[in-house]
C-alpha positions in Angstrom: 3.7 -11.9 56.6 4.3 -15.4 55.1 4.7 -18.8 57.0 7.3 -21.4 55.3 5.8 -24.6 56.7 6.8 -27.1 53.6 4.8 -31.0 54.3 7.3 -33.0 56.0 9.6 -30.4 56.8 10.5 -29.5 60.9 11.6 -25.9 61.3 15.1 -27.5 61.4 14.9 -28.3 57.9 13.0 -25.3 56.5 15.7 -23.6 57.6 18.6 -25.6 56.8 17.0 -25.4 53.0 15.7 -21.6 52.9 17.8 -21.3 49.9 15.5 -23.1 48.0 13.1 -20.5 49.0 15.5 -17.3 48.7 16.8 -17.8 45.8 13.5 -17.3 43.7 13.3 -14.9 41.4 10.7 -12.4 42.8 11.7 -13.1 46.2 13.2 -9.8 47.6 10.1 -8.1 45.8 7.6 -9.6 48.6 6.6 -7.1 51.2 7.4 -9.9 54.2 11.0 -10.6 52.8 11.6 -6.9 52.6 10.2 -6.3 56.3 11.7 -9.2 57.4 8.1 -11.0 58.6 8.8 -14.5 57.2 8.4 -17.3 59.4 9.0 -21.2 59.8 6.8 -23.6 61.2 6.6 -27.6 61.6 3.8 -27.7 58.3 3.5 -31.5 59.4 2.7 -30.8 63.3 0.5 -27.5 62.8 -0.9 -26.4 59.4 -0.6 -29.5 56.2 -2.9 -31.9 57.5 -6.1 -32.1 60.1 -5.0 -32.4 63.5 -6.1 -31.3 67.0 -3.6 -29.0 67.0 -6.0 -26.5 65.2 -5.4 -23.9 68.7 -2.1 -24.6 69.0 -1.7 -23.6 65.0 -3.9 -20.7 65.5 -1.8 -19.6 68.6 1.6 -19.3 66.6 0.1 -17.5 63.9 -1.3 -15.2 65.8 2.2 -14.5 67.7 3.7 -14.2 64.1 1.1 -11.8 63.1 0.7 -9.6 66.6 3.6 -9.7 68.3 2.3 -6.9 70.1 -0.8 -8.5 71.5 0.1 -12.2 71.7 4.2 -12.0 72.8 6.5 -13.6 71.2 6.2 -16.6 68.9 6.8 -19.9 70.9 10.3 -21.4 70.5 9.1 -24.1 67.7 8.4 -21.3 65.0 11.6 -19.6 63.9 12.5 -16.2 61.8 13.5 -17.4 58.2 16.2 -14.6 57.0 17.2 -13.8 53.8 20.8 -14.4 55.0 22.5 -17.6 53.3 23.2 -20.2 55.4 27.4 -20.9 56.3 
């Protein structure tokens, strides 16, 4: 799995610039772009600085990582594809 949560970026925005991240070389070689296990997150809100959001952090990533046991991730954490934006 890997987590896209760029400083200063919402989800909005890591999404709106994925390219920047797709378009690496290397990038359809990773195991989570392959599978498809590549998320976005609000780096600002949850996971680039200290905050007492530390639970709220942990929560998504656990969502991200077992779907299975923890449901769905919450509505602010968002599939990054490998598709180009329109």
């Amino acid at each position: 799995m890997l987590v896209a949560a760029p400083c200063g970026y919402d989800v909005e925005t890591t999404l709106a610039r994925r390219e920047e991240l797709i378009d690496r070389e290397g990038w359809e070689e990773l195991a989570a772009a392959r599978e498809k296990r590549v998320y976005a997150m609000d780096g600002a809100s949850y996971l680039n600085r200290w905050s007492p959001r530390l639970i709220d952090a942990a929560e998504r990533l656990a969502a991200c990582i077992h779907r299975d046991e923890f449901g769905p991730p919450p509505s602010d954490v968002a599939k990054l594809s490998s598709a180009r934006s329109a």
